[in-house]
DSSP file (Angstrom, degrees, kcal/mol; ACC not computed):
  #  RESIDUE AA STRUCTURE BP1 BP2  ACC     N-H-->O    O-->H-N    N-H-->O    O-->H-N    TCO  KAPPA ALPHA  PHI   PSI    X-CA   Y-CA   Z-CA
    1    1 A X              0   0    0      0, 0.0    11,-1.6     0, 0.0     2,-0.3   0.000 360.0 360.0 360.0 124.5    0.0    0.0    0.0
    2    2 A X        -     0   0    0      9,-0.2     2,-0.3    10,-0.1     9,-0.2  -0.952 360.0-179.0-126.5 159.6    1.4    3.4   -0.9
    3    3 A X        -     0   0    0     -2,-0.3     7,-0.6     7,-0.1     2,-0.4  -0.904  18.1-140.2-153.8 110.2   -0.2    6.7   -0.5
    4    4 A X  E     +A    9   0A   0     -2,-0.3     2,-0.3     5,-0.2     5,-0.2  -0.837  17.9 173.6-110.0 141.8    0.8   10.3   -1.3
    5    5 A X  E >   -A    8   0A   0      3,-2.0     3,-6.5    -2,-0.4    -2,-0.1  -0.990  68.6 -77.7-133.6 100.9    0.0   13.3    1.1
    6    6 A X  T 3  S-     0   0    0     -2,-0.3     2,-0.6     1,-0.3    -1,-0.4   0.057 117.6  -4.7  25.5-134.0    1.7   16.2   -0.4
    7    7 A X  T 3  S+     0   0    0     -3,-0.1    11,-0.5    11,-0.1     2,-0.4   0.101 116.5  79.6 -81.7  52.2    4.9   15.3    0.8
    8    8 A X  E <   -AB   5  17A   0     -3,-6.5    -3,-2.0    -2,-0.6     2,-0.3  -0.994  58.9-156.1-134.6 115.1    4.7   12.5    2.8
    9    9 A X  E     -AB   4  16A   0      7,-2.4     7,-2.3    -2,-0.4     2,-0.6  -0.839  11.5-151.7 -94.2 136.6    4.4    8.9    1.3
   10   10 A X  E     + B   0  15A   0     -7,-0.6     2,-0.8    -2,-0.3     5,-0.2  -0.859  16.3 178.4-120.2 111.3    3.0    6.3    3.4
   11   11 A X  E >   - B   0  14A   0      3,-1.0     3,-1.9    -2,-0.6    -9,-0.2  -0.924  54.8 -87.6-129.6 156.9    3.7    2.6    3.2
   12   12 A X  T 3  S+     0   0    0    -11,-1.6    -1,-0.1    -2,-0.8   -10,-0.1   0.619 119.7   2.4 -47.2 -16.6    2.0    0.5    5.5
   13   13 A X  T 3  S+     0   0    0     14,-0.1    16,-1.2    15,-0.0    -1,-0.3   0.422 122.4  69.3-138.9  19.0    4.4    0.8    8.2
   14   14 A X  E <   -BC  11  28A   0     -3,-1.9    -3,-1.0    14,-0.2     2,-0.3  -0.549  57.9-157.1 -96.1 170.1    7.2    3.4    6.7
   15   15 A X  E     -BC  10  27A   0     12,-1.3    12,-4.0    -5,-0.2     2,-0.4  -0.924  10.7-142.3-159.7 146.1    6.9    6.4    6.2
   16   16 A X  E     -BC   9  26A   0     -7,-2.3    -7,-2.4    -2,-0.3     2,-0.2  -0.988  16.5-165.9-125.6 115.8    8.8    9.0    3.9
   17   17 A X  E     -BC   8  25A   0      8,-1.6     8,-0.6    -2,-0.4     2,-0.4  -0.619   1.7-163.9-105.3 135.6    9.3   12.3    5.3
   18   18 A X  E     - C   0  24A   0    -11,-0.5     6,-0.2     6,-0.2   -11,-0.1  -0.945   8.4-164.0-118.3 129.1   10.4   15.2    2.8
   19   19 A X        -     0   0    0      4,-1.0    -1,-0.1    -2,-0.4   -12,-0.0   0.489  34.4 -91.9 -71.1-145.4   11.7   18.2    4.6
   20   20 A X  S    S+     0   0    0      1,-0.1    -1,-0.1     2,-0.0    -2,-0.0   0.520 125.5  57.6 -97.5 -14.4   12.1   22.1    2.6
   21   21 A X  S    S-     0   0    0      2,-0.1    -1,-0.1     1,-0.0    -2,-0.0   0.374 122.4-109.1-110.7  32.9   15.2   21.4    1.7
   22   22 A X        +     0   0    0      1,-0.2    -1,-0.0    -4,-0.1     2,-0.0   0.644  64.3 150.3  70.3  15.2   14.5   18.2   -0.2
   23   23 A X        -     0   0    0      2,-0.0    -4,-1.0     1,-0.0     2,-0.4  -0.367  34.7-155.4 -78.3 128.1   16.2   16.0    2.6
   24   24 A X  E     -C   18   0A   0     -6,-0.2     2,-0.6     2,-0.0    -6,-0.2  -0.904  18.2-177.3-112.2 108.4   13.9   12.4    2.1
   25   25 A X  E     -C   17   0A   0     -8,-0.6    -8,-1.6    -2,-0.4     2,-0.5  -0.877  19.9-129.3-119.7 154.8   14.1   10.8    5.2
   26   26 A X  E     -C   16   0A   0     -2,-0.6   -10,-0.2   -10,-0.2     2,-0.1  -0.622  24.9-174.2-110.5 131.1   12.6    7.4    6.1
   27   27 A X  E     -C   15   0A   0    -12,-4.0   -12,-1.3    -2,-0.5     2,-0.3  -0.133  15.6-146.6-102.3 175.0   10.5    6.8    9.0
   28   28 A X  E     -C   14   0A   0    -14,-0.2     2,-0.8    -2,-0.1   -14,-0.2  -0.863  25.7-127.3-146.1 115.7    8.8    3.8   10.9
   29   29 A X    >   -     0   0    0    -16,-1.2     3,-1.1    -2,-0.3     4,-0.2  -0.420  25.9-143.4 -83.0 109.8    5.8    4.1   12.7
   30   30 A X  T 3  S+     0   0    0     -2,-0.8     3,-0.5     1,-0.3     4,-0.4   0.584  94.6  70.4 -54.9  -9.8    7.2    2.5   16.2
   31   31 A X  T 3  S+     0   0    0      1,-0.2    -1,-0.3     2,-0.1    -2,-0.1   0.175  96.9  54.4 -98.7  42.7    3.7    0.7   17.0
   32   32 A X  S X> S+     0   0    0     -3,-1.1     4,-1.7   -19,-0.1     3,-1.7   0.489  79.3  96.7-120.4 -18.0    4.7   -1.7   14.0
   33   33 A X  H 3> S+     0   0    0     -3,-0.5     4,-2.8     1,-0.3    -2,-0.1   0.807  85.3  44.8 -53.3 -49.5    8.2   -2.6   15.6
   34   34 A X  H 34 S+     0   0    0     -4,-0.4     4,-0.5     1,-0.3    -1,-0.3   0.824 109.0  51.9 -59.8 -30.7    6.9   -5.9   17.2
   35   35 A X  H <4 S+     0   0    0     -3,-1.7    -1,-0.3     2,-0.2    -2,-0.3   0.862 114.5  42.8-111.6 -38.2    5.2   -7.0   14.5
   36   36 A X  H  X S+     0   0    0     -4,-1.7     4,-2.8     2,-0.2    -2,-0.2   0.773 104.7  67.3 -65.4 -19.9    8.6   -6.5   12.0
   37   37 A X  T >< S+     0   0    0     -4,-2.8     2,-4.2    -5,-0.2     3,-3.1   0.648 109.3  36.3 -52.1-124.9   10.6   -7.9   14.8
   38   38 A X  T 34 S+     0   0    0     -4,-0.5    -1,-0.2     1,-0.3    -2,-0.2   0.282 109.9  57.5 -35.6   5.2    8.7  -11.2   14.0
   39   39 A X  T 3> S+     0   0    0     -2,-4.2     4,-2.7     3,-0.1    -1,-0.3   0.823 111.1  44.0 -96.4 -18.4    8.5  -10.9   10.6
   40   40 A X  H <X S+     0   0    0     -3,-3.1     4,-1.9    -4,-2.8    -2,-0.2   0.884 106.3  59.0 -75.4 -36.9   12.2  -10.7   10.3
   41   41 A X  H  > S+     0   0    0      2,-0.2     4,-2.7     1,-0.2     5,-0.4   0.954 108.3  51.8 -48.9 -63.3   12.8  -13.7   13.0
   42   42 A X  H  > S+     0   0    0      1,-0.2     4,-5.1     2,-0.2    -1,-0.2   0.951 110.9  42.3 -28.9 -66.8   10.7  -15.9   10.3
   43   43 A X  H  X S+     0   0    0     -4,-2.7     4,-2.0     1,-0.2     5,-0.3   0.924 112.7  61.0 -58.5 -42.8   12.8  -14.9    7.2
   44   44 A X  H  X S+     0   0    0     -4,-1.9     4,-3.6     2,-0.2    -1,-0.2   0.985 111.0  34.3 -14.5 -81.6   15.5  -15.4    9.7
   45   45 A X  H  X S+     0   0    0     -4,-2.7     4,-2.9     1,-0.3     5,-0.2   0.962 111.9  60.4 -54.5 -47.7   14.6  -19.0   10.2
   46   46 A X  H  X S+     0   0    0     -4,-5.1     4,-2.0    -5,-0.4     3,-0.4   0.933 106.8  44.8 -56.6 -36.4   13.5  -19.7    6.8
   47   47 A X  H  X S+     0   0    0     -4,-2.0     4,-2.3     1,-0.3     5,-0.3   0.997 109.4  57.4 -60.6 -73.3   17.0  -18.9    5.2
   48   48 A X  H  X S+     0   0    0     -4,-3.6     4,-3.1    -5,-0.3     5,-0.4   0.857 110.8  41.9 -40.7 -38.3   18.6  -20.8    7.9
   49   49 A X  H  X S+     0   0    0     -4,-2.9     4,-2.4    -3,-0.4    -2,-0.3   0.996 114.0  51.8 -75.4 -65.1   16.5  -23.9    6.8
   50   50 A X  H  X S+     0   0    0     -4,-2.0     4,-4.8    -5,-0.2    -2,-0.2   0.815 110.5  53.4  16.0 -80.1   17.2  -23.0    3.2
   51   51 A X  H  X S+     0   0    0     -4,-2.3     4,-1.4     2,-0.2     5,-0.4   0.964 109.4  42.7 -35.3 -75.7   20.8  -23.0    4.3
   52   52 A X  H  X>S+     0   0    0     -4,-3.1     4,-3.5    -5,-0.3     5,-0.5   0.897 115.9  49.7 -59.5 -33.1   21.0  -26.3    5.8
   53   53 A X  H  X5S+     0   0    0     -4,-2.4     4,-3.1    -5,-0.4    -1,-0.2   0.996 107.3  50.6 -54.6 -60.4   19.1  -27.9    3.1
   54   54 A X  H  <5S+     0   0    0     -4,-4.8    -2,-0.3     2,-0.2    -1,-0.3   0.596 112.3  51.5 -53.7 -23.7   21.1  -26.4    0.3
   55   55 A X  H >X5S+     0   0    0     -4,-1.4     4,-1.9     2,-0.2     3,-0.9   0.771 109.6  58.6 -84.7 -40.9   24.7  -27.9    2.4
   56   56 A X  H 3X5S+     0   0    0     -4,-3.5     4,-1.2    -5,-0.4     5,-0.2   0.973 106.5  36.3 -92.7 -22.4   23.0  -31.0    2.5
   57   57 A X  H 3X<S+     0   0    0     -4,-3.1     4,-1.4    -5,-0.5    -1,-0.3   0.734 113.1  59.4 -68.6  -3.9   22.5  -31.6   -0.7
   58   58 A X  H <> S+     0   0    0     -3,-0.9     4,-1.1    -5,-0.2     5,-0.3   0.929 102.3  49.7 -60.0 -57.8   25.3  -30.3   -1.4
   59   59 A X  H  X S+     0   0    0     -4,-1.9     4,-2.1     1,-0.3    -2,-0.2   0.784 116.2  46.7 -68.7 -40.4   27.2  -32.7    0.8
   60   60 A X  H  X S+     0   0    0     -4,-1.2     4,-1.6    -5,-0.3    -1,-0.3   0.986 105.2  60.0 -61.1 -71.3   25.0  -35.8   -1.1
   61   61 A X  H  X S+     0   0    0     -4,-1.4     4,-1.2    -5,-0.2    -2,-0.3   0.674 112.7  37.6 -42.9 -30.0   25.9  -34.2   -4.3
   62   62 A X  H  X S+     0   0    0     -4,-1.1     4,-3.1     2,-0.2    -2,-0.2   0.870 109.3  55.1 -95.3 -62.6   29.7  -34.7   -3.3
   63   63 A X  H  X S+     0   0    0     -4,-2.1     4,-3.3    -5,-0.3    -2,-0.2   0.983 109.8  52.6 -36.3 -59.8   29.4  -38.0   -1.7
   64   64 A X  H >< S+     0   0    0     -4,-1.6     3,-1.8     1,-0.3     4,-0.4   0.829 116.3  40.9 -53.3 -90.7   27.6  -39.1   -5.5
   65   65 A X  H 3X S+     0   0    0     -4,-1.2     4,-1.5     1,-0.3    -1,-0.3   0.593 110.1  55.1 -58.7 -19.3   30.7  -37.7   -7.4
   66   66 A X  H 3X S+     0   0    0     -4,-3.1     4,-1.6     1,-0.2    -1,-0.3   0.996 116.3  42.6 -59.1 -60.1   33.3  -39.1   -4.9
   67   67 A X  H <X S+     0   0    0     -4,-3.3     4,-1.5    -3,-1.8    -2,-0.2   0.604 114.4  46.7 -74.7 -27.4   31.6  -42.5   -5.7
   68   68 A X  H  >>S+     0   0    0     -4,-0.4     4,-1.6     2,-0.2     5,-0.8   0.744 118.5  42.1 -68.1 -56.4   31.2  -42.1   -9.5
   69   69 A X  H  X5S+     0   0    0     -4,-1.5     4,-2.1    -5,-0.2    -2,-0.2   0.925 111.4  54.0 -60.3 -39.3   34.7  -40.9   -9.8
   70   70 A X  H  X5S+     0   0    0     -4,-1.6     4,-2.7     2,-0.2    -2,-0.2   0.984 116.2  42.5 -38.6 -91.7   35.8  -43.8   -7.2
   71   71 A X  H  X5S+     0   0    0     -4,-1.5     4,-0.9     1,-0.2    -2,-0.2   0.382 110.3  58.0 -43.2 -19.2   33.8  -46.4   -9.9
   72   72 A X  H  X>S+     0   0    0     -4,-1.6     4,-1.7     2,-0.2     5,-0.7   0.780 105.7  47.9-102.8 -66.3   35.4  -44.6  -13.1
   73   73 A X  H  X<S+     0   0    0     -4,-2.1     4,-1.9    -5,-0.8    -2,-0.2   0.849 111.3  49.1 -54.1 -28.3   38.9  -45.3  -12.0
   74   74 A X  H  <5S+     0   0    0     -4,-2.7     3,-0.3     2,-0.2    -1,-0.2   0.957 116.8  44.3 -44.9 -72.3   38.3  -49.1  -11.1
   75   75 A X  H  X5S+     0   0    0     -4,-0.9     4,-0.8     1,-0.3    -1,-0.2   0.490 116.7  46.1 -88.4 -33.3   36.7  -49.4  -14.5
   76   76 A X  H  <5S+     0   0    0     -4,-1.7     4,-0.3     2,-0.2    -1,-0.3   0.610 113.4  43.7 -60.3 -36.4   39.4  -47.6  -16.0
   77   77 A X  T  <<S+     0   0    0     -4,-1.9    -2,-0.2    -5,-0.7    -3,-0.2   0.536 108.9  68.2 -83.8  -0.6   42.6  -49.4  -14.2
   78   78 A X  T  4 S+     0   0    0     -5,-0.2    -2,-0.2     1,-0.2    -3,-0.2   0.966  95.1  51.1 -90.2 -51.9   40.5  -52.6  -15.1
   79   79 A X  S  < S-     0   0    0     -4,-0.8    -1,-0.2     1,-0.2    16,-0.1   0.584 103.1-138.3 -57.4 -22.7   41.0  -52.1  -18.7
   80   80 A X        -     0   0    0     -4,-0.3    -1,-0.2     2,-0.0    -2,-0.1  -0.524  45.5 -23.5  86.2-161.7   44.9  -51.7  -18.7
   81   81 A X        -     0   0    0     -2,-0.1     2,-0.4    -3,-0.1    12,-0.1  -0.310  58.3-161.7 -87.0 158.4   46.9  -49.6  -20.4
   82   82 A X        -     0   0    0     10,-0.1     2,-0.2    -2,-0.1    10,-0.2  -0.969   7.5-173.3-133.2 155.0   45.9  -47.8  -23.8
   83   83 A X  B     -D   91   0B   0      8,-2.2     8,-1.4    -2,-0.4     2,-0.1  -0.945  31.0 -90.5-154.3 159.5   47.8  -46.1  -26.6
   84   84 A X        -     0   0    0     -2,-0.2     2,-0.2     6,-0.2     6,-0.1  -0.324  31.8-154.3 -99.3 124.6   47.6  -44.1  -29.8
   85   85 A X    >   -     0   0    0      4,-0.4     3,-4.8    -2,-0.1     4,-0.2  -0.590  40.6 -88.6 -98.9 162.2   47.5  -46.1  -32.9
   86   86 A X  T 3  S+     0   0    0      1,-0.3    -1,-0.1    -2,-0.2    -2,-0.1   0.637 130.5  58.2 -32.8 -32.1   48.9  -44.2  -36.3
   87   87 A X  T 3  S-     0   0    0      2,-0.1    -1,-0.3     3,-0.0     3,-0.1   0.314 118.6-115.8-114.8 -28.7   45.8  -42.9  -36.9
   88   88 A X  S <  S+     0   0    0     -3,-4.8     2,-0.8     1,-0.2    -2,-0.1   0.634  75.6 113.0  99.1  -0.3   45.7  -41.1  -33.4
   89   89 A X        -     0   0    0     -4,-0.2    -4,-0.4     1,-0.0    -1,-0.2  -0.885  67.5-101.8-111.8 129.6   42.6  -42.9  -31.7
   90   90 A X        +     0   0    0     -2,-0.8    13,-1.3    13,-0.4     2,-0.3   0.291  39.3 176.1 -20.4 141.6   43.2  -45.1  -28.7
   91   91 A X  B     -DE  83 102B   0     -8,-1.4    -8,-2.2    11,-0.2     2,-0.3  -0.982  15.6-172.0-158.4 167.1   43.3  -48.2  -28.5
   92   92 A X        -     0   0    0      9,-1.3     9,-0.4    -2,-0.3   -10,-0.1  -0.878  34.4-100.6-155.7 128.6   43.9  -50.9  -26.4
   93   93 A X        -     0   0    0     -2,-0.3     2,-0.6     7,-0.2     7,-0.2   0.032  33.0-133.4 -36.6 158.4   44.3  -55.0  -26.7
   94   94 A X     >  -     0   0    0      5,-1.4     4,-2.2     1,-0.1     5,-0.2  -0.927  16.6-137.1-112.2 117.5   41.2  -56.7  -25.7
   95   95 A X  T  4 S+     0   0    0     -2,-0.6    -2,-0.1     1,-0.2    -1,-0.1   0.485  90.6  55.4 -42.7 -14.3   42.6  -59.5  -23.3
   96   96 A X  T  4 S+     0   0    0      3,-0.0    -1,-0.2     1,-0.0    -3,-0.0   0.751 126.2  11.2-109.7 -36.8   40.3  -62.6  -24.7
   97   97 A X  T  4 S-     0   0    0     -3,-0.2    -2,-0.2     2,-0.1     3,-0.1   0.304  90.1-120.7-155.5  49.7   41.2  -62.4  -28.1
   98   98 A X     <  +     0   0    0     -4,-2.2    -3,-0.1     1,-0.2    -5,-0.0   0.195  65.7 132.3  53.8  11.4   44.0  -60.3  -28.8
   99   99 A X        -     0   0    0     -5,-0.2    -5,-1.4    -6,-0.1     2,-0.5  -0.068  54.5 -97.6 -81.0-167.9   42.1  -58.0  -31.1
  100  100 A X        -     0   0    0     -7,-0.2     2,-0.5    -3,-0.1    -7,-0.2  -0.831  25.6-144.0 -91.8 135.5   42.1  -54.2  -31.0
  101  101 A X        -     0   0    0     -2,-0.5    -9,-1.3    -9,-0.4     2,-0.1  -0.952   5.5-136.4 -69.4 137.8   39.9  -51.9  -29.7
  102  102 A X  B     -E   91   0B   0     -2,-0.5     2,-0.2   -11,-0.2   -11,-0.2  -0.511  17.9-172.8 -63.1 139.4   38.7  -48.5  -30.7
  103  103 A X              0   0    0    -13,-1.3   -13,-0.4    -2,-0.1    -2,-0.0  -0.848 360.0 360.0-142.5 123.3   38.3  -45.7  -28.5
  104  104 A X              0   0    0     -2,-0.2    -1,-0.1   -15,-0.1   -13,-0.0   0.486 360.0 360.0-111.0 360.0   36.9  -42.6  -29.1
């Protein structure tokens, strides 16, 4: 809610005072104090809850790539070694029946 009174703007619990010398300064009507006290303690809380949510999923999110990364190198040392054929694309023996593989 906003309201103009010649030079005085009202929002529902501010208020914006302009003096004569153009000075704007902004006021708060003091029998609102309690009642912003607790709206800020809320927003308070929610962000903290926010917070903790967002670090734990974070923390999950980290845990997944440790284990992925973990699962890649296994699967990667498993294979042996690979090297660059003339032609420049990996390859690497296949262990059951000596052929080549491709790898792109």
């Amino acid at each position: 809610m906003c309201l103009w009174l010649k030079h005085v703007v009202i929002f529902s619990h501010f208020f914006l005072l302009q003096d004569q010398n153009g000075l704007i300064v902004l006021a708060m009507d003091p029998k609102n104090t309690g009642e912003l006290q607790r709206h800020l303690e809320k927003q308070n809380e929610l962000l903290r809850d926010a917070h903790r949510s967002m670090l734990h999923e974070l923390h999950k999110l980290q845990v997944e790539e440790q284990t992925l990364m973990r699962k890649f190198y296994e699967l990667w040392s498993a294979q042996g070694p690979s090297h660059k054929n003339a032609e420049g694309n990996f390859v690497q023996s296949d262990k059951e029946n000596g052929l080549a593989k491709k790898h792109h």
